[in-house]
C-alpha positions in Angstrom: 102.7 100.4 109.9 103.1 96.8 108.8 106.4 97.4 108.0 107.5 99.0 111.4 106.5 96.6 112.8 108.4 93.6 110.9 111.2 95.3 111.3 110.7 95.3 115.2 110.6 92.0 115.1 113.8 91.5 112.5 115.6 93.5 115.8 113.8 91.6 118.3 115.0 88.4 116.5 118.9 89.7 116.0 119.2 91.3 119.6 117.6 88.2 120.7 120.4 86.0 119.1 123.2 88.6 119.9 122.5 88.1 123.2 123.6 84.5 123.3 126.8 82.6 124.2 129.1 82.9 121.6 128.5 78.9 121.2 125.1 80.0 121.0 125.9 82.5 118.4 127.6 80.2 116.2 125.1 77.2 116.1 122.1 80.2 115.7 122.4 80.7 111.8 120.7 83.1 109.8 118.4 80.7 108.3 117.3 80.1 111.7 116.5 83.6 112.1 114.7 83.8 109.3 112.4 81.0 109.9 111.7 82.1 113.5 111.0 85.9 111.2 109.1 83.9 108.9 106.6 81.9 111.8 106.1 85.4 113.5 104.9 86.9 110.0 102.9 84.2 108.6 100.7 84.6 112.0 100.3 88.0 112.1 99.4 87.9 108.2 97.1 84.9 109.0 95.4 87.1 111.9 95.1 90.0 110.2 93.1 88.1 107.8 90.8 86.8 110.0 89.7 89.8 111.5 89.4 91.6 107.7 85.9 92.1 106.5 87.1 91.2 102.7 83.8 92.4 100.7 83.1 95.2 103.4 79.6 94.1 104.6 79.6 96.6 107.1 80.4 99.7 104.9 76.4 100.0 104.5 75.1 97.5 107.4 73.6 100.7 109.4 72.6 102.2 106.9 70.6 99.4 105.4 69.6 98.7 108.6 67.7 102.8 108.9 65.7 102.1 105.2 62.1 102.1 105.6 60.7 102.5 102.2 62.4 100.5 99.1 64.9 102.4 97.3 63.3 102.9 93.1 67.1 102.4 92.3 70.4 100.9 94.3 73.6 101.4 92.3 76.0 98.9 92.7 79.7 99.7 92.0 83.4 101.0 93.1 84.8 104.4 93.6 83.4 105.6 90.8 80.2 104.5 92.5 81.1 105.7 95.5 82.2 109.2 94.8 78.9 110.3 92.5 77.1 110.9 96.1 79.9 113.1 97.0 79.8 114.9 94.0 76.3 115.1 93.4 74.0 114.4 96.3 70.8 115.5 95.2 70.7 113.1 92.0 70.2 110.2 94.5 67.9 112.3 97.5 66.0 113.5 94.9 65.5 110.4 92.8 65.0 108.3 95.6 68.2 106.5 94.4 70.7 104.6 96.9 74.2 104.3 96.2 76.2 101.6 97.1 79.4 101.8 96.3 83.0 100.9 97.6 86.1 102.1 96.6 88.7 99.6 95.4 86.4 96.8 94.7 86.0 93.9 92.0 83.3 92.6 90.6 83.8 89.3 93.1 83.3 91.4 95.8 80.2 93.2 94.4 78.5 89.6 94.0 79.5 88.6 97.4 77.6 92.0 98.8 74.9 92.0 96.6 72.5 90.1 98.5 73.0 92.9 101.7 73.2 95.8 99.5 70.7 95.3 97.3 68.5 92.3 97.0 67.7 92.9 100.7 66.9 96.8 100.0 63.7 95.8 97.4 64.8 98.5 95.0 63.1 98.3 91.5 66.0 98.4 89.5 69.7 97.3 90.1 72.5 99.9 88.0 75.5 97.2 88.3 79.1 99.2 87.3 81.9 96.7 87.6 85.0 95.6 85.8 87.6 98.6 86.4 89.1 97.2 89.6 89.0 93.8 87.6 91.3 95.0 84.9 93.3 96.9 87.5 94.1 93.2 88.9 93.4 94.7 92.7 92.8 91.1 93.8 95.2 90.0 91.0 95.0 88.7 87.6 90.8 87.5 86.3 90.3 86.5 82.9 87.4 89.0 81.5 85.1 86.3 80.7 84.9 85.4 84.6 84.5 89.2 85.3 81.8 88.8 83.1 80.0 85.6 85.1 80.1 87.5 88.3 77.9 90.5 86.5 75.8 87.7 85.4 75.3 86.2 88.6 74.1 90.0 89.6 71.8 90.0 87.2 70.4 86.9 87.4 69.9 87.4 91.2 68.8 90.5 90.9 65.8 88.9 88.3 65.0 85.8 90.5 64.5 88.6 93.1 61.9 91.1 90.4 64.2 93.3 90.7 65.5 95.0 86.9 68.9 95.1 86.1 70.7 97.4 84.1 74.4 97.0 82.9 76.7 99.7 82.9 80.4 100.1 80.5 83.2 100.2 82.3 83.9 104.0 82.2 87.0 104.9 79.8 90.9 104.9 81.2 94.0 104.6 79.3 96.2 104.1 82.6 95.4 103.4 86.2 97.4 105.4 88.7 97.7 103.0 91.4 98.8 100.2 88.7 100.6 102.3 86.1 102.5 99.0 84.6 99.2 98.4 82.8 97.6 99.8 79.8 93.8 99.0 80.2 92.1 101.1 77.4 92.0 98.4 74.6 91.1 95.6 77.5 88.4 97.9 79.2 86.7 98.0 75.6 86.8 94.4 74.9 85.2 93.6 77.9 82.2 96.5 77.6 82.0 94.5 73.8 80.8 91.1 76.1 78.7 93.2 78.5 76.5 94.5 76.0 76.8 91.3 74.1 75.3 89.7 77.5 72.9 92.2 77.7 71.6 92.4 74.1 71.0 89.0 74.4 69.1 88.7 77.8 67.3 92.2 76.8 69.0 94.0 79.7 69.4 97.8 79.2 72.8 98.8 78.8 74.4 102.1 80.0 77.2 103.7 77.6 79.3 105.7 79.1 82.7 104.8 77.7 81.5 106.2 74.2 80.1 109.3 75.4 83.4 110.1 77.7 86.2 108.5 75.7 89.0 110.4 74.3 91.0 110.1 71.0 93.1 107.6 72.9 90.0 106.1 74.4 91.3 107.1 77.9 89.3 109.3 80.0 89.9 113.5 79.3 91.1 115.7 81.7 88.2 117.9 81.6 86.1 115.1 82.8 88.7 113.3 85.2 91.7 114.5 87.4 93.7 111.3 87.3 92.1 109.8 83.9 89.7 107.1 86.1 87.2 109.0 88.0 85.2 111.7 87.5 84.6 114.9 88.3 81.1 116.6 88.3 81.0 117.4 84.7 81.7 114.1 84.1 79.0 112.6 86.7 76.4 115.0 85.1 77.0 113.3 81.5 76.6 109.5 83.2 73.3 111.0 85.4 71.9 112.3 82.0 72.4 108.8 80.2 71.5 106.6 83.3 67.9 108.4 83.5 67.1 108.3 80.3 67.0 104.2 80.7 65.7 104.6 84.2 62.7 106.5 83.1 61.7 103.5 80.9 61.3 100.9 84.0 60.2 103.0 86.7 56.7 105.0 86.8 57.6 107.8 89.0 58.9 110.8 87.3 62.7 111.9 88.0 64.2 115.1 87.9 67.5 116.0 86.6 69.5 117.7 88.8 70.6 121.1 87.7 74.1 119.7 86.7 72.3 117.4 84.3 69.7 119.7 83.3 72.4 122.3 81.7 74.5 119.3 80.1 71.1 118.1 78.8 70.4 121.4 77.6 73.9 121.7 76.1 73.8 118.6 73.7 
């Protein structure tokens, strides 16, 4: 769409200047075509940005807005996040658990958000998953340890607030489809090495997934994962099994594995 529609405006710009006296023609250069092009596209791009909601507030707005009773648990996270309730609705109706995630997101966004989606929801415990988009760059390039203080600010917000926070590994990828220049598995394990760290030394639990799903290349498997990043119900039904068992150590209420979870429990 966006680039229809500059190049409607490259033909508005040339018919415009064809359409001159030939005078006309010769004092209307291309450089002043392309700075009249340049104007047009600087607005639009500086419109367009206006009227984007950046961290996507209002993904969830009516559906925080319809919570009566506290969530135990709000996950907080990306498309990884955000497609566990697609694959396995019943682990969060069941559980009482809310899921909050958006596809595509970093870990700025997630702290930008977290007040709406999950300070203001009074959950007991706050699963944070965030650093894959990070290393993807979607926003560009962010040095880990600054991927890092934005899942500290989460925590620490979600602690002022008496809510529990648990910290989650960056799940396991040896490429990322959408960025395929990159080669993320060594960088994803280096920053899961200063999450734990973090959380070892603040005792906040921390969630291992990457070592339960990694492959010999540390790179997520096919049977767990389509395009090697996020996963499929098998794969959701390992992280459900290891995310309860820390769950059930902070919240009273008993949870019940789904049957996913039950037969992968069963299996180990």
């Amino acid at each position: 769409m966006k680039k229809t529609i500059v190049y409607s405006l490259f033909l508005i710009l040339t018919l415009n200047v064809s359409a001159q006296s030939p005078d006309s023609i010769a004092i209307a250069t291309y450089s002043d075509i392309y700075g009249k092009f340049e104007k047009i596209f600087k607005e639009m791009q500086k419109k367009e940005k206006w009227n984007t909601d950046w961290a996507k507030f209002n993904r969830y707005a009516g559906q925080n807005r319809k919570i009566v009773k506290p969530p135990k648990v709000v996950f907080m996270g990306n498309s990884i996040t955000e497609g566990w309730i697609k694959a396995d609705s019943a682990f969060f109706k069941n559980n009482e658990f809310v899921d909050r995630g958006i596809g595509g997101q970093t870990s700025s966004e997630m702290l930008v958000r977290f007040q709406a989606d999950v300070i203001d929801l009074k959950p007991q415990i706050a699963v944070i998953s965030a650093g894959t988009n990070d290393l993807a760059q979607n926003n560009g390039k962010i040095e880990k340890e600054h991927i890092l203080q934005n899942i500290i600010s989460m925590c620490e917000l979600a602690k002022y607030h008496h809510i529990k926070p648990i910290v989650a590994s960056v799940l396991p990828a040896s490429s990322f489809n959408w960025h395929k220049e990159l080669s993320p598995a060594n960088e994803i394990i280096e920053l899961n090495k200063m999450i734990k760290a973090y959380a070892d030394q603040n005792r906040i639990p921390y969630v291992d997934y990457h070592s339960a799903l990694k492959d010999e290349k540390n790179g997520m498997p096919l049977k767990y994962s389509k395009d090697g990043c996020h996963p499929n119900k098998e794969c959701y039904a390992i992280m459900e099994s290891i995310v309860l068992e820390i769950i059930r150590k902070y919240v009273a209420t008993p949870y019940k594995l789904t049957m996913s979870a039950q037969l992968n429990t069963s299996g180990k």
